[in-house]
C-alpha positions as CSV (number, residue, x, y, z in Angstrom):
1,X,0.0,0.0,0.0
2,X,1.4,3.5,-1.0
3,X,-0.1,5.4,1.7
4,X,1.4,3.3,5.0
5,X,3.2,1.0,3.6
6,X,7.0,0.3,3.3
7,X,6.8,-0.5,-0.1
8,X,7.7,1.3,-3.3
9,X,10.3,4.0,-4.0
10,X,11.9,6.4,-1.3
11,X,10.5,9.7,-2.8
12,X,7.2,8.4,-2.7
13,X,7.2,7.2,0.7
14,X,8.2,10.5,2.2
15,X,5.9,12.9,-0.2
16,X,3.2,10.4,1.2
17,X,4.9,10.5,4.8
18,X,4.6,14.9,4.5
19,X,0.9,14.5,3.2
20,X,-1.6,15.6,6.0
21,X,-3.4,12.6,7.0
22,X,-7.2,14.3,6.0
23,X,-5.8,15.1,3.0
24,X,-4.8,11.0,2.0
25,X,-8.7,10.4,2.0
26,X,-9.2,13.2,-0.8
27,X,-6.8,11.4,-2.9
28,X,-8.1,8.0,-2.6
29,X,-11.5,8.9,-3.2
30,X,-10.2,11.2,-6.5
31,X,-8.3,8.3,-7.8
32,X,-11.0,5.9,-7.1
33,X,-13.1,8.3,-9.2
34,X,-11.0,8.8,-11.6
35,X,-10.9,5.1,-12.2
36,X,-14.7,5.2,-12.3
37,X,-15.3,7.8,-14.7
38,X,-13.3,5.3,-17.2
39,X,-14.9,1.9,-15.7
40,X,-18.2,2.6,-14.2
41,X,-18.5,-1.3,-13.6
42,X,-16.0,-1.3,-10.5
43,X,-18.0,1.4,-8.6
44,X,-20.4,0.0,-5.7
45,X,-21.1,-3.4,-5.2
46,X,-20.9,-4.2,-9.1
47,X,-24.2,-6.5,-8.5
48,X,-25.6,-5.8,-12.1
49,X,-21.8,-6.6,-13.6
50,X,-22.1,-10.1,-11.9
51,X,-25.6,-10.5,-12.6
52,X,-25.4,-10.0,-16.1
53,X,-22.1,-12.6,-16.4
54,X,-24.7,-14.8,-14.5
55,X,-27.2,-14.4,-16.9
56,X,-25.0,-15.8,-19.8
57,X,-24.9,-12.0,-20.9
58,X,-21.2,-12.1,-23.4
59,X,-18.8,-10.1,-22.4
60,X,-15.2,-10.3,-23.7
61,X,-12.4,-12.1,-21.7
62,X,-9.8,-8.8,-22.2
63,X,-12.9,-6.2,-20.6
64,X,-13.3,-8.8,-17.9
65,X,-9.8,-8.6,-16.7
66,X,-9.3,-5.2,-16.8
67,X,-12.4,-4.7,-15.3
68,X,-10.7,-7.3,-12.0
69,X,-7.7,-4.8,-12.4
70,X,-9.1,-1.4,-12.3
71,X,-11.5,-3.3,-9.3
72,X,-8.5,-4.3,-7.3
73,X,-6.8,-1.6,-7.5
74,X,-9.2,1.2,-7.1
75,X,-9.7,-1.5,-3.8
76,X,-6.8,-1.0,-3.0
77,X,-6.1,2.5,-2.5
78,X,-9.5,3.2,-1.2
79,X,-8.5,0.6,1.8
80,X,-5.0,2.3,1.9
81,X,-6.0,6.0,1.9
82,X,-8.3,5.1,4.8
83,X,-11.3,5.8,3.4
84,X,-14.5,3.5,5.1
85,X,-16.1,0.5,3.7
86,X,-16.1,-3.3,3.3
87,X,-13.3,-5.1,0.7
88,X,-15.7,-8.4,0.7
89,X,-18.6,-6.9,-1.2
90,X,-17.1,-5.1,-3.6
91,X,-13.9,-7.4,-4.3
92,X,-17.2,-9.9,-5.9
93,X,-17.7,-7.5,-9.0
């Protein structure tokens, strides 16, 4: 994780370290919506993404992973920044 995490390069870590923590939030949620405004599907639970692969709805193999990437990630830095909510629901798509 990039926001408490010992990982990733030095200059990082300390521009991270300097950042107020209320500000780390802020840019969480504006990467995480960011990463929404290009794939709506990873926002909220994604129940109607799952439900339509469910339904035998065709969607292409490529789309579906980087749909699991933009969803892990955007995961990711919403749990790192500190922002609140579950990672079981929406890690399901």
């Amino acid at each position: 994780a990039g926001f408490d995490g010992e990982i990733g390069p030095q200059p990082l870590r300390d521009a991270i370290e300097a950042t107020p923590d209320f500000v780390k939030p802020m840019m969480g949620g504006l990467t995480c919506g960011i990463i929404g405004v290009f794939y709506p599907n990873i926002l909220f639970f994604g129940y109607e993404t799952l439900n339509g692969l469910l339904m035998n709805n065709q969607m292409a193999t490529d789309a579906l992973f980087t749909l699991l990437i933009a969803k892990i990630f955007a995961t990711a830095v919403s749990a790192a920044s500190g922002l609140v909510g579950g990672t079981l629901a929406p890690s399901l798509f």
